[in-house]
mmCIF file as gemmi writes it, N, C-alpha and C atoms, coordinates in Angstrom:
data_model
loop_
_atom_site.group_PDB
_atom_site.id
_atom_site.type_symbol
_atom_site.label_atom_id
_atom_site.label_alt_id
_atom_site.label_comp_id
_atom_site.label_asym_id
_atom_site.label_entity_id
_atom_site.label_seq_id
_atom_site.pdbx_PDB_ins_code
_atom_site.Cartn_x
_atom_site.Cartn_y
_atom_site.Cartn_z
_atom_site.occupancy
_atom_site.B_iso_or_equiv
_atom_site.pdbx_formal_charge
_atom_site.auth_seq_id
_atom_site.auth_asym_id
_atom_site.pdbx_PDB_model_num
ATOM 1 N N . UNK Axp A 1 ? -9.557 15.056 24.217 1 0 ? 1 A 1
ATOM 2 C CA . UNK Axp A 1 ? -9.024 13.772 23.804 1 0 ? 1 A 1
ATOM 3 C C . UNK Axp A 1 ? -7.678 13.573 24.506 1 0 ? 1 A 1
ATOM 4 N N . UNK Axp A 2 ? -7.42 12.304 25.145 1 0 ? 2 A 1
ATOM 5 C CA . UNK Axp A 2 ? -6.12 12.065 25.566 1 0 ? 2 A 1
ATOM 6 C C . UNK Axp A 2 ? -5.328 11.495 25.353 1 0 ? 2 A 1
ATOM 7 N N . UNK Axp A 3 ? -4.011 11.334 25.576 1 0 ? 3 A 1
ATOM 8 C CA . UNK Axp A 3 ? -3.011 10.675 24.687 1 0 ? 3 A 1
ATOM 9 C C . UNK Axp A 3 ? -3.212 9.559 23.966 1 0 ? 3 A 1
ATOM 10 N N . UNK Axp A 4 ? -3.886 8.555 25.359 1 0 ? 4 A 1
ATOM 11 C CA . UNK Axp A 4 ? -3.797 7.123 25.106 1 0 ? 4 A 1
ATOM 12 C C . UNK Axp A 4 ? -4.964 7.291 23.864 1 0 ? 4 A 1
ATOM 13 N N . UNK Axp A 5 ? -6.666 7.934 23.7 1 0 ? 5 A 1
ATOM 14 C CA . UNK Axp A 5 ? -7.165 8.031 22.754 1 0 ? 5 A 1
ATOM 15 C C . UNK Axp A 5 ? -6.608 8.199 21.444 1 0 ? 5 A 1
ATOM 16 N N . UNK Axp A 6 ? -5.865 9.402 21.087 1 0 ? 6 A 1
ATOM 17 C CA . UNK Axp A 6 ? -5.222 10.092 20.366 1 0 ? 6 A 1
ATOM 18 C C . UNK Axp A 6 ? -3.966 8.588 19.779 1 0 ? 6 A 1
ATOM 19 N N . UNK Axp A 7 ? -3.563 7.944 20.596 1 0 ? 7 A 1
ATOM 20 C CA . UNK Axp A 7 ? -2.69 6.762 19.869 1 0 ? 7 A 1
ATOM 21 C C . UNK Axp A 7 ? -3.716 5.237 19.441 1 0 ? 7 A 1
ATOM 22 N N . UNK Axp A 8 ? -4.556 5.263 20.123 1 0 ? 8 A 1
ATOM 23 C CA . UNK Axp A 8 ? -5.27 4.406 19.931 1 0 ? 8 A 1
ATOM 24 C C . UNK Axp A 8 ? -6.127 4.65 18.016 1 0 ? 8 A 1
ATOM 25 N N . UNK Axp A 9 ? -6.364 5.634 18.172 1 0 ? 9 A 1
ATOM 26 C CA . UNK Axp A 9 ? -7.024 6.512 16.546 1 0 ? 9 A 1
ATOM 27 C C . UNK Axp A 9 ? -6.094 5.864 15.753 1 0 ? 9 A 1
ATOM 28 N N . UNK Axp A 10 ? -4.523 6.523 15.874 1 0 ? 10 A 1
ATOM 29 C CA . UNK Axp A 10 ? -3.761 6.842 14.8 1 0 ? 10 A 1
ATOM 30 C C . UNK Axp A 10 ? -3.269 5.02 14.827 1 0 ? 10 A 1
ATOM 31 N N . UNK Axp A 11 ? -3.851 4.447 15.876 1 0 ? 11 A 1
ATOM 32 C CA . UNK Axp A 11 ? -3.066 2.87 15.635 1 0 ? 11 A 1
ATOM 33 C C . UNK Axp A 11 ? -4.189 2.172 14.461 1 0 ? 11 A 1
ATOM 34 N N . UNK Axp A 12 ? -5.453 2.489 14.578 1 0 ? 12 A 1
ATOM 35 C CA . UNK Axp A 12 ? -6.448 2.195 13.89 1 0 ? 12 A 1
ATOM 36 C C . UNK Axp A 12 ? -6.526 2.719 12.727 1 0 ? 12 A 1
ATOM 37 N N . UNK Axp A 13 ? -6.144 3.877 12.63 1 0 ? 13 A 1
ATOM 38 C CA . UNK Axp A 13 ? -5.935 4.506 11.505 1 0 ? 13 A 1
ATOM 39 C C . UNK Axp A 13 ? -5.005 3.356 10.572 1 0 ? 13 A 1
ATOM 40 N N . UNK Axp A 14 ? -3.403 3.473 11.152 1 0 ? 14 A 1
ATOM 41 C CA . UNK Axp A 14 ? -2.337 2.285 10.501 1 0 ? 14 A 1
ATOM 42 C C . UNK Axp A 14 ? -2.864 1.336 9.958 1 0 ? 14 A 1
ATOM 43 N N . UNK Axp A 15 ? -3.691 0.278 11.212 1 0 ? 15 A 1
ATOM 44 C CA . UNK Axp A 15 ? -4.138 -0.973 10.935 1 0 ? 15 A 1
ATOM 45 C C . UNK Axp A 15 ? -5.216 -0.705 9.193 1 0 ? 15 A 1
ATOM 46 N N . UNK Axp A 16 ? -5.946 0.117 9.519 1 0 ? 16 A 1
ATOM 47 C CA . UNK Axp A 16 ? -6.563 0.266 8.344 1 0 ? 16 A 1
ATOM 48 C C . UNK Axp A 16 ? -5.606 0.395 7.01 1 0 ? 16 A 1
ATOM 49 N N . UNK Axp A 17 ? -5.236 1.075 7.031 1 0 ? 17 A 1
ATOM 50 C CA . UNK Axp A 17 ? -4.075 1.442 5.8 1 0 ? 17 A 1
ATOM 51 C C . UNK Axp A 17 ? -3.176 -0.177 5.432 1 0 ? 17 A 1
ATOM 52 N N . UNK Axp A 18 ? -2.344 -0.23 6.385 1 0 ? 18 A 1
ATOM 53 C CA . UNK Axp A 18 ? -1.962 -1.871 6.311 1 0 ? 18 A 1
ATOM 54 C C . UNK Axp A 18 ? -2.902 -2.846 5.749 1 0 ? 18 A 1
ATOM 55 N N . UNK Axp A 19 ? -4.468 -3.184 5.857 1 0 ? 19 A 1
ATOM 56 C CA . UNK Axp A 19 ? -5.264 -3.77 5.217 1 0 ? 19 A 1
ATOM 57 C C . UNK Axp A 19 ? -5.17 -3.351 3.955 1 0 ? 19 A 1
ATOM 58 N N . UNK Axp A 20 ? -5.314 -2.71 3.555 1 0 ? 20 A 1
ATOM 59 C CA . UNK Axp A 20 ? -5.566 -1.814 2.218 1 0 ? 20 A 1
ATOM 60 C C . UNK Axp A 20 ? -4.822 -2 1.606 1 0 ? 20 A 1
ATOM 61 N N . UNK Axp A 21 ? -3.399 -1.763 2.127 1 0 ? 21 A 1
ATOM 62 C CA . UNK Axp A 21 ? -2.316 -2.142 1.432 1 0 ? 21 A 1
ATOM 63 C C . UNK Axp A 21 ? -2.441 -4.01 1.038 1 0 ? 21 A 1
ATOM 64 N N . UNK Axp A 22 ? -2.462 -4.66 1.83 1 0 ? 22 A 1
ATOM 65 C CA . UNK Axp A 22 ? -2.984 -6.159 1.707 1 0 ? 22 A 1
ATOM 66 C C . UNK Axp A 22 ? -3.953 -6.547 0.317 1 0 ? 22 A 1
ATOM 67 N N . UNK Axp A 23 ? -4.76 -5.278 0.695 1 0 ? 23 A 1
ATOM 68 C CA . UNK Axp A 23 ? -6.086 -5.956 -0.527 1 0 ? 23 A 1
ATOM 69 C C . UNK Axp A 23 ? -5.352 -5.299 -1.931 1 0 ? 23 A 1
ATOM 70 N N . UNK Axp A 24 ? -4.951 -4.291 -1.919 1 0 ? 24 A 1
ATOM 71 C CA . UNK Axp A 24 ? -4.189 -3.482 -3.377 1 0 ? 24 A 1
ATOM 72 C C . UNK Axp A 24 ? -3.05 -4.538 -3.632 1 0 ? 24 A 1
ATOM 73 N N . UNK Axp A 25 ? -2.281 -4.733 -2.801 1 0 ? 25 A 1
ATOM 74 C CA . UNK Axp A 25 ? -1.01 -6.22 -3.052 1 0 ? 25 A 1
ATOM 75 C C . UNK Axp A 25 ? -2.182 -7.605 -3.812 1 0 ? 25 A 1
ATOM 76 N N . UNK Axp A 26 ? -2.862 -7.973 -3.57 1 0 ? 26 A 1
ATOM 77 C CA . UNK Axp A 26 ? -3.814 -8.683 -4.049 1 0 ? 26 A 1
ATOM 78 C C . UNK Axp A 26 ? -4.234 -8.708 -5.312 1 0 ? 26 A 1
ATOM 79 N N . UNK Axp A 27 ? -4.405 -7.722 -5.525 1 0 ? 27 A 1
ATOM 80 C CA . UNK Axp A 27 ? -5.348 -6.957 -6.539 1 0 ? 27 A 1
ATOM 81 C C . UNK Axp A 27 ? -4.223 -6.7 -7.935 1 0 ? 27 A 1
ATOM 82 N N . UNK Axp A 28 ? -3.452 -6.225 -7.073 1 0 ? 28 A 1
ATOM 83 C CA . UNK Axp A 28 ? -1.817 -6.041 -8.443 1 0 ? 28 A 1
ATOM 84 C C . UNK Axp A 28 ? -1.895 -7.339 -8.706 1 0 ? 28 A 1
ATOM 85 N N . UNK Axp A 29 ? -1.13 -8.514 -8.069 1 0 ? 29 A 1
ATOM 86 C CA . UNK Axp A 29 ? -0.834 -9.232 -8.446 1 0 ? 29 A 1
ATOM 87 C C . UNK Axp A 29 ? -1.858 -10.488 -9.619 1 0 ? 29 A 1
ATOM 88 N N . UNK Axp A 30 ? -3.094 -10.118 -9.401 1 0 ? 30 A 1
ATOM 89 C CA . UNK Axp A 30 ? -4.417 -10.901 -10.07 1 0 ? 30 A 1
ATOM 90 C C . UNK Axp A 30 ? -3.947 -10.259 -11.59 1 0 ? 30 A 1
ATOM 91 N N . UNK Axp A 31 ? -3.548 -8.83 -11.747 1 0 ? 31 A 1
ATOM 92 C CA . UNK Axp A 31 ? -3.661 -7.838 -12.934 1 0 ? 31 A 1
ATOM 93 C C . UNK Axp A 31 ? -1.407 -7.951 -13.864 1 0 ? 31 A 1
ATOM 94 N N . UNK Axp A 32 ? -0.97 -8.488 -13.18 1 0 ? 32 A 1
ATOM 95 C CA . UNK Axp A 32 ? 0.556 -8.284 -13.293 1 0 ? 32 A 1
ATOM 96 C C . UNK Axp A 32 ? 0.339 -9.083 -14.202 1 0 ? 32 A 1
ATOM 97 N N . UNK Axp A 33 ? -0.156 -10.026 -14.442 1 0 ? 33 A 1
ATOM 98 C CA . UNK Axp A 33 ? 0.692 -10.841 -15.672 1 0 ? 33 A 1
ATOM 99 C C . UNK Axp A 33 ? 0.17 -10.782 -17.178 1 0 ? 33 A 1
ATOM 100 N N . UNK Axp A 34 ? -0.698 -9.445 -16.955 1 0 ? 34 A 1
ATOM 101 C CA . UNK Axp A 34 ? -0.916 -8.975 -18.389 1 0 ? 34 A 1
ATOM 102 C C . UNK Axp A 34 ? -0.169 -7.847 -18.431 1 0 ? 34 A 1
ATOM 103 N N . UNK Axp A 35 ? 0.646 -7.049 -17.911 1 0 ? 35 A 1
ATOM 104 C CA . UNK Axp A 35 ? 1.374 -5.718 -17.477 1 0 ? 35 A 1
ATOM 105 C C . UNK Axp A 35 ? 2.408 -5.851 -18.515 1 0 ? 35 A 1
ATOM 106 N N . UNK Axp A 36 ? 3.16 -4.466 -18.495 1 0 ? 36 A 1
ATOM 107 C CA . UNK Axp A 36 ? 4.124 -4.63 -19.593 1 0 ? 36 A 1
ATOM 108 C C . UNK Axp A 36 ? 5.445 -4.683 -18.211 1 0 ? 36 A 1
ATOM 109 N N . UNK Axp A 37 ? 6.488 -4.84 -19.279 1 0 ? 37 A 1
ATOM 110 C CA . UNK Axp A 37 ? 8.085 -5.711 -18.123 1 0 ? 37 A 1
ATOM 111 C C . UNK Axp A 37 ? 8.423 -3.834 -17.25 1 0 ? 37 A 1
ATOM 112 N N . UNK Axp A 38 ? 7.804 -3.348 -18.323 1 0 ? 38 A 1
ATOM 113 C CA . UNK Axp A 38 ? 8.025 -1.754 -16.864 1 0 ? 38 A 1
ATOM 114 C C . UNK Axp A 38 ? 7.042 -1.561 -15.532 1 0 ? 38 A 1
ATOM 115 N N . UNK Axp A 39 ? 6.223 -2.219 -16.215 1 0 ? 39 A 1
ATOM 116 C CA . UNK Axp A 39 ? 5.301 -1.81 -14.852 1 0 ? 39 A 1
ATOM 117 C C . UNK Axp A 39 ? 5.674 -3.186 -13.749 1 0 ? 39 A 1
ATOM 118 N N . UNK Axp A 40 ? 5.775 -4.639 -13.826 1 0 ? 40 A 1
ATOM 119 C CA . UNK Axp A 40 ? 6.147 -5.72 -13.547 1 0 ? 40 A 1
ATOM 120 C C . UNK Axp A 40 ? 7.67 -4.875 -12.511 1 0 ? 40 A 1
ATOM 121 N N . UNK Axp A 41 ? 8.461 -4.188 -12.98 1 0 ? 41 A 1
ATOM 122 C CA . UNK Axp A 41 ? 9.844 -3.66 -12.804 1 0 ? 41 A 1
ATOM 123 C C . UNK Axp A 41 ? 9.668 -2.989 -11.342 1 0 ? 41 A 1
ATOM 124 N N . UNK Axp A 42 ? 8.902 -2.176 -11.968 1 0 ? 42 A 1
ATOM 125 C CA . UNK Axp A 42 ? 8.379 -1.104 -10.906 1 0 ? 42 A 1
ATOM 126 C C . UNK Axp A 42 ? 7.711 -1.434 -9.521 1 0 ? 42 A 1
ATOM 127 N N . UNK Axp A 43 ? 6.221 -2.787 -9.867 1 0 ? 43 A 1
ATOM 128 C CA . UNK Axp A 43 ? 5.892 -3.244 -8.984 1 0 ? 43 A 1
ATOM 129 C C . UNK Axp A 43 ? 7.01 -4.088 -8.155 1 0 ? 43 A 1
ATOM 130 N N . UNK Axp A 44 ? 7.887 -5.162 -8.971 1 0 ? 44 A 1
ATOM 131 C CA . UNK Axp A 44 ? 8.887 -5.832 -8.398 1 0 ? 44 A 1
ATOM 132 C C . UNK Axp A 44 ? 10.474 -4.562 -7.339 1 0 ? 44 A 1
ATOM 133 N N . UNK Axp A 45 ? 10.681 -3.844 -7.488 1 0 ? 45 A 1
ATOM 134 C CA . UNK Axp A 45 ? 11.707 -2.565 -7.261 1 0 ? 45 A 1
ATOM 135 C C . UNK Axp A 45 ? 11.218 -1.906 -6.149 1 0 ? 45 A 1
ATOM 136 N N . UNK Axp A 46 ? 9.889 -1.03 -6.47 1 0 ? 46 A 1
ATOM 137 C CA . UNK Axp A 46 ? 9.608 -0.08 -5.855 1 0 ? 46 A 1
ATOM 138 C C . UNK Axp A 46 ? 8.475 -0.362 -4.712 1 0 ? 46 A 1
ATOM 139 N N . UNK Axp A 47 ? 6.791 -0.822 -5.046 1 0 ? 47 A 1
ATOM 140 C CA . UNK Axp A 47 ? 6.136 -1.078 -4.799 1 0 ? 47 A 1
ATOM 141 C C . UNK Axp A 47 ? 5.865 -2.138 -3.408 1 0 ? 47 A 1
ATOM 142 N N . UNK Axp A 48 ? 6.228 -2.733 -3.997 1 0 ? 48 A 1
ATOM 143 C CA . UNK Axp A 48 ? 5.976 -4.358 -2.886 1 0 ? 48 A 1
ATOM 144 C C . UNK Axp A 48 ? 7.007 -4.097 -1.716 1 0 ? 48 A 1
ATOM 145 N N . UNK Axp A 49 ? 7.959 -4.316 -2.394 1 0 ? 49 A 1
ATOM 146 C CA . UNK Axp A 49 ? 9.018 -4.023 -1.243 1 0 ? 49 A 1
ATOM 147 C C . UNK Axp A 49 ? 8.758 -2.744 -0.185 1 0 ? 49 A 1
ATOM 148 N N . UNK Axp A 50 ? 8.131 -1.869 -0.764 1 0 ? 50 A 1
ATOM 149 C CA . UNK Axp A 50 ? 7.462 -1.171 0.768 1 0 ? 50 A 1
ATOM 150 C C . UNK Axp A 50 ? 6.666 -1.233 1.368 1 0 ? 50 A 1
ATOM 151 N N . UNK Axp A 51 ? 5.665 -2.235 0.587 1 0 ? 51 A 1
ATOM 152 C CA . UNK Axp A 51 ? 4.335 -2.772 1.288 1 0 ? 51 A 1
ATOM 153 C C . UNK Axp A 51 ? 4.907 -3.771 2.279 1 0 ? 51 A 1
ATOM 154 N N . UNK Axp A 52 ? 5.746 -4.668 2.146 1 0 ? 52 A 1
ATOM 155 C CA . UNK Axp A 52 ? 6.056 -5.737 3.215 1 0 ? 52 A 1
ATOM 156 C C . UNK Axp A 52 ? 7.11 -5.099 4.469 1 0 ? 52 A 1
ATOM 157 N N . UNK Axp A 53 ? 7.623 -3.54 3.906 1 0 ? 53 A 1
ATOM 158 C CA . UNK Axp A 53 ? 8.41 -3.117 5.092 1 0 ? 53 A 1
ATOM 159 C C . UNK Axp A 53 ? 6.843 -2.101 6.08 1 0 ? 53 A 1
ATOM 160 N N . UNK Axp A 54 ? 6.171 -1.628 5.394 1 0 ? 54 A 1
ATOM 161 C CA . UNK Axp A 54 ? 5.211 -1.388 6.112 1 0 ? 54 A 1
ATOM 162 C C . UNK Axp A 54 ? 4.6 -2.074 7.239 1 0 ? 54 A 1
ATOM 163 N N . UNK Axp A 55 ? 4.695 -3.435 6.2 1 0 ? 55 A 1
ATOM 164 C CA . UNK Axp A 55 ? 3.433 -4.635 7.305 1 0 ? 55 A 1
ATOM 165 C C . UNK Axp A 55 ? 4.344 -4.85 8.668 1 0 ? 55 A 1
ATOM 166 N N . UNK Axp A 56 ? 5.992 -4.58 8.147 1 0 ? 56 A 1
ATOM 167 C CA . UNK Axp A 56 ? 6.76 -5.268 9.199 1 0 ? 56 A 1
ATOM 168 C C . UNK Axp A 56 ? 6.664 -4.298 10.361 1 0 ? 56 A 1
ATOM 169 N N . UNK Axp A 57 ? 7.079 -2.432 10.24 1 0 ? 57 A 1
ATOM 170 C CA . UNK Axp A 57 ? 7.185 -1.609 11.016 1 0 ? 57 A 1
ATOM 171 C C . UNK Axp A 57 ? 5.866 -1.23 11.2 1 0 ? 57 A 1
ATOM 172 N N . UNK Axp A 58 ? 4.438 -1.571 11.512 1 0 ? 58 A 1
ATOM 173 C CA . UNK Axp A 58 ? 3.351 -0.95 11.411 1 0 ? 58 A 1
ATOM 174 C C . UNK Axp A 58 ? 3.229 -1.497 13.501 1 0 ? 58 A 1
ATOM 175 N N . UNK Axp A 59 ? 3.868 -2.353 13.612 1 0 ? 59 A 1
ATOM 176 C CA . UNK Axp A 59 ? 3.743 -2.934 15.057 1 0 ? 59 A 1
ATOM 177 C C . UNK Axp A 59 ? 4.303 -1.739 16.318 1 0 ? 59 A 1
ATOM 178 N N . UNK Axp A 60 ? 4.993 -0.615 15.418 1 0 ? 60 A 1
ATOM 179 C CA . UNK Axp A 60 ? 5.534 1.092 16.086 1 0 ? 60 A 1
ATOM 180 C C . UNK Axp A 60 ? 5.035 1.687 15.826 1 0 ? 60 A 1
ATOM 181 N N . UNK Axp A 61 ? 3.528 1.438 15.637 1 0 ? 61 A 1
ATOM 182 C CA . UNK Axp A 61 ? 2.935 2.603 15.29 1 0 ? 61 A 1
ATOM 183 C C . UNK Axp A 61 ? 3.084 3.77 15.663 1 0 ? 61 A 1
ATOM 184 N N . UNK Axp A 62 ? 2.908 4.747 14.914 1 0 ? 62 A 1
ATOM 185 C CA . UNK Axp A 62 ? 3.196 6.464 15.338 1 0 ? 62 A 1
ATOM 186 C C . UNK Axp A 62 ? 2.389 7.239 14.052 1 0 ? 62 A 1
ATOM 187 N N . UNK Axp A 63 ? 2.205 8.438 14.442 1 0 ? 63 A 1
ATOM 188 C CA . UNK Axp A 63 ? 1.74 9.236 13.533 1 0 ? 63 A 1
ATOM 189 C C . UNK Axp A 63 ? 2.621 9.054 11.935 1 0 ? 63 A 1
ATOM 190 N N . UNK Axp A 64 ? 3.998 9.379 12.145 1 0 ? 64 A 1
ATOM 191 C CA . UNK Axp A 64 ? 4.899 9.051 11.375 1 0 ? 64 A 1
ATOM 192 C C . UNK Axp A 64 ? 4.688 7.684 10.594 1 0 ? 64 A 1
ATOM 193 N N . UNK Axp A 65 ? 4.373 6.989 10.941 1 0 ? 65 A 1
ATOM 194 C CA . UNK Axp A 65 ? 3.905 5.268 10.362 1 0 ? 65 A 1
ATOM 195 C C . UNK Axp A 65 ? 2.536 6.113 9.801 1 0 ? 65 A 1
ATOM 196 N N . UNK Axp A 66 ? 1.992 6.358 10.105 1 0 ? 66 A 1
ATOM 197 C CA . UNK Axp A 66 ? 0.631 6.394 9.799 1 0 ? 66 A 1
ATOM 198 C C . UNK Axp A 66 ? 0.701 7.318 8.323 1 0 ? 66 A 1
ATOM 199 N N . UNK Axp A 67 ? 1.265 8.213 8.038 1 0 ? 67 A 1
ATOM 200 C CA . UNK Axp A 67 ? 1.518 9.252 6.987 1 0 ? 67 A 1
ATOM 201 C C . UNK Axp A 67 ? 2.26 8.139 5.819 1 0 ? 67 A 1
ATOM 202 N N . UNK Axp A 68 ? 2.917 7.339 6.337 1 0 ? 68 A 1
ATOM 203 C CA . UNK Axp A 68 ? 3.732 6.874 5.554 1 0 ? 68 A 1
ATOM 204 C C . UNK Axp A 68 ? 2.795 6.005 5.146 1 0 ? 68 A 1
ATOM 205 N N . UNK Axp A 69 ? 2.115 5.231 5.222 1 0 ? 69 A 1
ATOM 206 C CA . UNK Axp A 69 ? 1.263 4.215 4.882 1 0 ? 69 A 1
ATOM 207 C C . UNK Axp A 69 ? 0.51 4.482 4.008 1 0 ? 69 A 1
ATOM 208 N N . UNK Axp A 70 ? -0.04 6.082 4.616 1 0 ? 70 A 1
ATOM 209 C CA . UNK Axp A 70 ? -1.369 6.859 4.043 1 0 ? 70 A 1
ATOM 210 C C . UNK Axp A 70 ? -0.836 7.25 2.516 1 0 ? 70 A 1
ATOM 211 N N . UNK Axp A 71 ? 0.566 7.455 2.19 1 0 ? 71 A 1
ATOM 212 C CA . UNK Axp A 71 ? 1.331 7.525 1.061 1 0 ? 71 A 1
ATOM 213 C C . UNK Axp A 71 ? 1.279 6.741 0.397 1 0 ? 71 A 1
ATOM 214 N N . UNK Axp A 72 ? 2.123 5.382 0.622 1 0 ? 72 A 1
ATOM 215 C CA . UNK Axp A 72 ? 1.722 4.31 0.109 1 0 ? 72 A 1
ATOM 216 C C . UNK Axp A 72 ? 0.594 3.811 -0.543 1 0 ? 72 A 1
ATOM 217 N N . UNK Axp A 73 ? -0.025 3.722 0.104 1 0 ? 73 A 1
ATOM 218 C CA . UNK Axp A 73 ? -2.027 3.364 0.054 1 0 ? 73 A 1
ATOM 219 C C . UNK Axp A 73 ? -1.882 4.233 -1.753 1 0 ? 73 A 1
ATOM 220 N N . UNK Axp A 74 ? -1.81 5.442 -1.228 1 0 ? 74 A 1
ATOM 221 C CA . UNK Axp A 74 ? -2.103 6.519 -2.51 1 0 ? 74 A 1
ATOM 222 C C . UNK Axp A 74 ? -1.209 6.157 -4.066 1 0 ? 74 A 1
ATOM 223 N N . UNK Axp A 75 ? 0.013 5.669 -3.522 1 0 ? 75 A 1
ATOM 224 C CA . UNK Axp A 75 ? 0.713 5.604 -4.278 1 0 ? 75 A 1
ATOM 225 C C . UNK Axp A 75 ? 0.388 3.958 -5.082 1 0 ? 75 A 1
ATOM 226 N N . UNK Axp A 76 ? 0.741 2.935 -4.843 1 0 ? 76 A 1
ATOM 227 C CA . UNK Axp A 76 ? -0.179 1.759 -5.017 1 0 ? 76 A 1
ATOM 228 C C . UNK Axp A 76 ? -1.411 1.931 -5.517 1 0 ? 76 A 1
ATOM 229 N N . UNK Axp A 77 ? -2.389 2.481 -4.89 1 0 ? 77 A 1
ATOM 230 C CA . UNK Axp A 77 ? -3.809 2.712 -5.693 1 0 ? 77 A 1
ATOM 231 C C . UNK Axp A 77 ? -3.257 3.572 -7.219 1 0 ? 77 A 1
ATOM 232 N N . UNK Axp A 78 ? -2.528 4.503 -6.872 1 0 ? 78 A 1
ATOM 233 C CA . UNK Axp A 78 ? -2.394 4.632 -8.515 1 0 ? 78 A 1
ATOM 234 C C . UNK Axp A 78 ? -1.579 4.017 -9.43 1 0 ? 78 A 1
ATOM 235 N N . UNK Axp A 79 ? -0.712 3.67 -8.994 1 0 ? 79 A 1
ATOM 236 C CA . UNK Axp A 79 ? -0.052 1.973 -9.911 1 0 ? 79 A 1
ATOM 237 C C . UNK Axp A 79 ? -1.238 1.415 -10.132 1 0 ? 79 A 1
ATOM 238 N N . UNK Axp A 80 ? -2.029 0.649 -9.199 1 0 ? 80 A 1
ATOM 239 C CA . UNK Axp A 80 ? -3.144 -0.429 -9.599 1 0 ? 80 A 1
ATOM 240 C C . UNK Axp A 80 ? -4.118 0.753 -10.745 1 0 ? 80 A 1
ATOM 241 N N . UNK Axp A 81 ? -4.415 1.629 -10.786 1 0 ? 81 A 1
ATOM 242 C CA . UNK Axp A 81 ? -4.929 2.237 -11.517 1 0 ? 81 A 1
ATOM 243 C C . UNK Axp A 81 ? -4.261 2.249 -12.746 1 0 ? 81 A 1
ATOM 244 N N . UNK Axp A 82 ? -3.327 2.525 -12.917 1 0 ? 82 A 1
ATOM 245 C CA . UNK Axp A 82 ? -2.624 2.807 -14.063 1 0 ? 82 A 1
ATOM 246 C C . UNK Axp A 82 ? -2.894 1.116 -15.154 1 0 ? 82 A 1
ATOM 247 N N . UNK Axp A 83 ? -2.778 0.182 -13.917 1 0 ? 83 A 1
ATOM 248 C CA . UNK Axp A 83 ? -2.04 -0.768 -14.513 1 0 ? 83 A 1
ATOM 249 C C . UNK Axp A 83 ? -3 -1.545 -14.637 1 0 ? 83 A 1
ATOM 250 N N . UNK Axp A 84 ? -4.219 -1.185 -14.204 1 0 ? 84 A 1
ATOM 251 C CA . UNK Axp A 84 ? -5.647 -1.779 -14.96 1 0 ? 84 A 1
ATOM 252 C C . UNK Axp A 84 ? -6.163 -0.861 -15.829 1 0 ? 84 A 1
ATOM 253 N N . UNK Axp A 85 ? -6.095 0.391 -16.655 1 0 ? 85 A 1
ATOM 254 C CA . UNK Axp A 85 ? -5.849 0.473 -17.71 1 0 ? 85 A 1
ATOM 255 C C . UNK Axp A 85 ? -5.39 0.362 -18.853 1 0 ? 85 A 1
ATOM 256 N N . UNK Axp A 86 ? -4.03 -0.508 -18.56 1 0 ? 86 A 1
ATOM 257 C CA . UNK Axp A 86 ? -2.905 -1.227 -18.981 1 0 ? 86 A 1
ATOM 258 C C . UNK Axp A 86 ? -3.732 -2.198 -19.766 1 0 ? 86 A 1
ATOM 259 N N . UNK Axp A 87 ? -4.335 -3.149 -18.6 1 0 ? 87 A 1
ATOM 260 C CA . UNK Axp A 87 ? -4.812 -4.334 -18.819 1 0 ? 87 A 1
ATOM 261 C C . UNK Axp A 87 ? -5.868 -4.445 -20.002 1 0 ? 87 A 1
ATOM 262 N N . UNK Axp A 88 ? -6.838 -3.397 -19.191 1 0 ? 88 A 1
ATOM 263 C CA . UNK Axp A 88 ? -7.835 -3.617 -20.288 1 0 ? 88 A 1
ATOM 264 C C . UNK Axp A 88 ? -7.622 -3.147 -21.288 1 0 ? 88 A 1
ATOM 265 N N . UNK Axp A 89 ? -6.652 -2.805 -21.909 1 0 ? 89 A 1
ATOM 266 C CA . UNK Axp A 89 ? -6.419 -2.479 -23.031 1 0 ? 89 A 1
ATOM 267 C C . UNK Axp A 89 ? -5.628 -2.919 -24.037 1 0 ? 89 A 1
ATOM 268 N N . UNK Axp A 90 ? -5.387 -4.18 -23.695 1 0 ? 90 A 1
ATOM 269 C CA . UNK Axp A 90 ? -4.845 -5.424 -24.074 1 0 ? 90 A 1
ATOM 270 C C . UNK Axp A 90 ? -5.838 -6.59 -24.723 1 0 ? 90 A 1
């Protein structure tokens, strides 16, 4: 495998993750306005605000972008998890 392959992967890789992140941003926000003001806090603080610095630095892609995303992704999916248990239990 050669470089240009090897960056081309990990750019596809990003792009994927960046979607994901898109559809989970989506997906929170359909579920937020049954949430309690901590989780609302958290999504507003922590959450979002790294999803839109993602979307912004994802155009440098690097392995480094790519881990970070792959975090994100994980981290978000379990907020949205959490916080549709939240829901339905309301």
């Amino acid at each position: 495998m050669d470089a240009k392959t090897i960056k081309e992967d990990v750019k596809t890789e990003l792009n994927k993750g960046i979607e994901r992140l898109g559809t989970l941003r989506d997906e929170v926000k359909l579920h937020l306005h049954l949430a309690s003001l901590d989780a609302k806090q958290e999504w507003d603080e922590k959450l979002e605000p790294r999803i839109n610095e993602m979307q912004s630095s994802a155009q440098h892609a690097g392995d480094a972008s790519r881990v970070a995303v792959t975090d994100l992704v994980k981290r978000v999916e379990g907020f949205y998890a959490k916080l549709r248990g939240t829901s339905s239990a309301s």
